[in-house]
N, C-alpha and C positions, 0 to 999 in steps of 0.2 A: 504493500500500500504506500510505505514511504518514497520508494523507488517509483512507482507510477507518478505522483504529488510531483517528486522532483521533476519527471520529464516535462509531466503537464507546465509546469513553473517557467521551465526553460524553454519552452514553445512559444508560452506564451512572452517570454522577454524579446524573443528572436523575432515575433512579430512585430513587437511594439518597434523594434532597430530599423527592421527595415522599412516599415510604413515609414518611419523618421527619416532614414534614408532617402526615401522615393521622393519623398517631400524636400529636404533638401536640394536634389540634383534638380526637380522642375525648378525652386528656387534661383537657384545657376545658372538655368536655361534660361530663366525668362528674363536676368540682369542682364546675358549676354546679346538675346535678343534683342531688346529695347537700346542696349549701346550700338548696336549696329545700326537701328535706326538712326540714333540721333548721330552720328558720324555722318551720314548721308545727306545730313543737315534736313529732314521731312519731319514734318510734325502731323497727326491727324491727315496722310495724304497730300499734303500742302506743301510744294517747296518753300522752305525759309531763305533769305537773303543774309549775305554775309556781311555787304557793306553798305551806306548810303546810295551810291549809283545803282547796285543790283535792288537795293531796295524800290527807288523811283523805277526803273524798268520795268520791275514785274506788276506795282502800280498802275505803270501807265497801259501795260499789258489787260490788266484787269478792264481798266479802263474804256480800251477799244474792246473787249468781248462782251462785259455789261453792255454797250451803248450797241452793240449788234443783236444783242439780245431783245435789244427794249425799242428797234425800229432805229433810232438813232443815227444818225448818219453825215455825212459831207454835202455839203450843199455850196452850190454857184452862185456866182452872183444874179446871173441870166435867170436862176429857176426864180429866185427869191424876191426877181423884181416882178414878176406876174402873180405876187400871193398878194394880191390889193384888194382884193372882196370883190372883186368887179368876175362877169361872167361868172357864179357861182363859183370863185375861187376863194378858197380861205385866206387868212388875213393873218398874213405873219411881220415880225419886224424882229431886226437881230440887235444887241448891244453888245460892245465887247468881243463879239466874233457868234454869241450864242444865239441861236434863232429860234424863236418861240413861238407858236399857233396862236392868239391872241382873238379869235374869231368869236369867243365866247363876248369879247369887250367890244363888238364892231359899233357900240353907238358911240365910242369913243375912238376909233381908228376906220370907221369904215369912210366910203365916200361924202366927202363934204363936214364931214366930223370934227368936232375939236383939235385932235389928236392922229387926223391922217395922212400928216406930214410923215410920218412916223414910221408907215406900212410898208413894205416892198422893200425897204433898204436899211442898209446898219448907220445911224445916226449918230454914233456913242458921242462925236465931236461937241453935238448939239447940248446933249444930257447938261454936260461943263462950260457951255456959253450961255445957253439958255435961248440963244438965237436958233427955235426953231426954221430955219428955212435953207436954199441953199448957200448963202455965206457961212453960216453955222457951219454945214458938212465942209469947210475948207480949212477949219483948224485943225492945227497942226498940231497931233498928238501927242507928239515928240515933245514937244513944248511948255505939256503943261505941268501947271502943278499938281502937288501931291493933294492938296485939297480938292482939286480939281477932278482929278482921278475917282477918289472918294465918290463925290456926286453922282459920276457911272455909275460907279461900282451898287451905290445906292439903289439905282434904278434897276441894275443887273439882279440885284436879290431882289427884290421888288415881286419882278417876271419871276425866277426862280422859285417863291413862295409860294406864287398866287395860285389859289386852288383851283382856276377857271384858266389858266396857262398852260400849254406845253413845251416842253423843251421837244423843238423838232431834231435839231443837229448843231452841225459847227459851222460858220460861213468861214468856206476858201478864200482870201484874201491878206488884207491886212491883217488878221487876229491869228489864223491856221492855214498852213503849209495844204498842199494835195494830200501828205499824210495825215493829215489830224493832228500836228505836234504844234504848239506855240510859237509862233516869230519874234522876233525880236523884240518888236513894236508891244505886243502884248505881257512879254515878262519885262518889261520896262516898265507899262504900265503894275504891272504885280510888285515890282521889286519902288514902289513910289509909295504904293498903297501899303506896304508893308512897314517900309520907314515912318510914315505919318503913324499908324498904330501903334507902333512902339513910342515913337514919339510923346502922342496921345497919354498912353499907356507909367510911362516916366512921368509924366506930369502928374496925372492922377495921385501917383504915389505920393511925390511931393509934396499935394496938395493935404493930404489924407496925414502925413507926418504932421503938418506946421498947424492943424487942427489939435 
């Protein structure tokens, strides 16, 4: 009886070892798995970016496949000047480079309307003079200032927000390249609007200290 007790004993220790064992080694397995992943730098499927540039690339990567997804797209200047509301045509206007379906607002942009200066073409010069017409569309971008800017930039969220807005695409032109990338002209304007925020932003503090 003793003799049986002891095997039973010892059976039972050699199970409890290696279930411990077995649990161990998948332990080991699955640390070495998961390093393998993250050496290949993928997180949940997703390539991760190593540095600022690959970061903005895969960004802008996203970028263009959201905006293909969503209709989105490149637009002419040619297509953008026949969206006036006239002959059942929608009624779009771009700021900044971005173009928007606007047709939901046409008693403010349609024909003869307050606001339909506005329609068929990118005016962003106007936004910052305030000179809706064509002398307005002849300032010079390049030129202005950061406050200036601003006022766009104002109007560009504006359209952006508006629940009764679309974002159709990007105008080809001054603002975006045939690829859809930024020209000069527009990260000029970006890098103006950025300075005044900070700007802004500095002050603030200032102001909020000597309180």
């Amino acid at each position: 009886m003793t003799t049986n007790k002891g095997l039973k004993l010892f059976d039972l220790k050699s199970r409890v070892c290696n279930n411990h064992f077995v649990k161990r080694v998948m332990q080991i397995l699955f640390i070495l798995v998961l390093s393998s992943i993250k050496s290949k730098n993928f997180a949940f499927g997703e390539e991760k970016c190593t540095n600022e540039q690959q970061c903005s690339t895969i960004d802008e990567k996203k970028t263009l496949d959201s905006s293909v997804s969503s209709t989105i797209r490149l637009i002419t200047e040619e297509e953008l000047s026949t969206k006036n509301g006239e002959n059942n045509n929608p009624i779009w206007l771009s700021v900044l480079g971005e173009v928007y379906d606007v047709t939901a607002g046409s008693h403010y942009y349609g024909t003869n309307a307050s606001y339909s200066f506005f329609a068929a073409k990118d005016a962003s010069p106007c936004f910052a003079s305030g000179k809706f017409n064509e002398e307005g569309l002849k300032e010079d971008l390049m030129a202005l200032k950061p406050k200036q800017v601003k006022e766009i930039e104002h109007w560009r969220e504006f359209y952006e927000d508006h629940e009764n807005y679309i974002l159709i695409g990007y105008l080809v032109g001054k603002f975006y390249d045939e690829n859809g990338k930024a020209t000069k002209l527009l990260k000029r304007c970006r890098k103006k609007l950025k300075y005044l925020i900070e700007k802004e932003n500095k002050e603030k503090q200032v102001q909020a200290k000597e309180k």
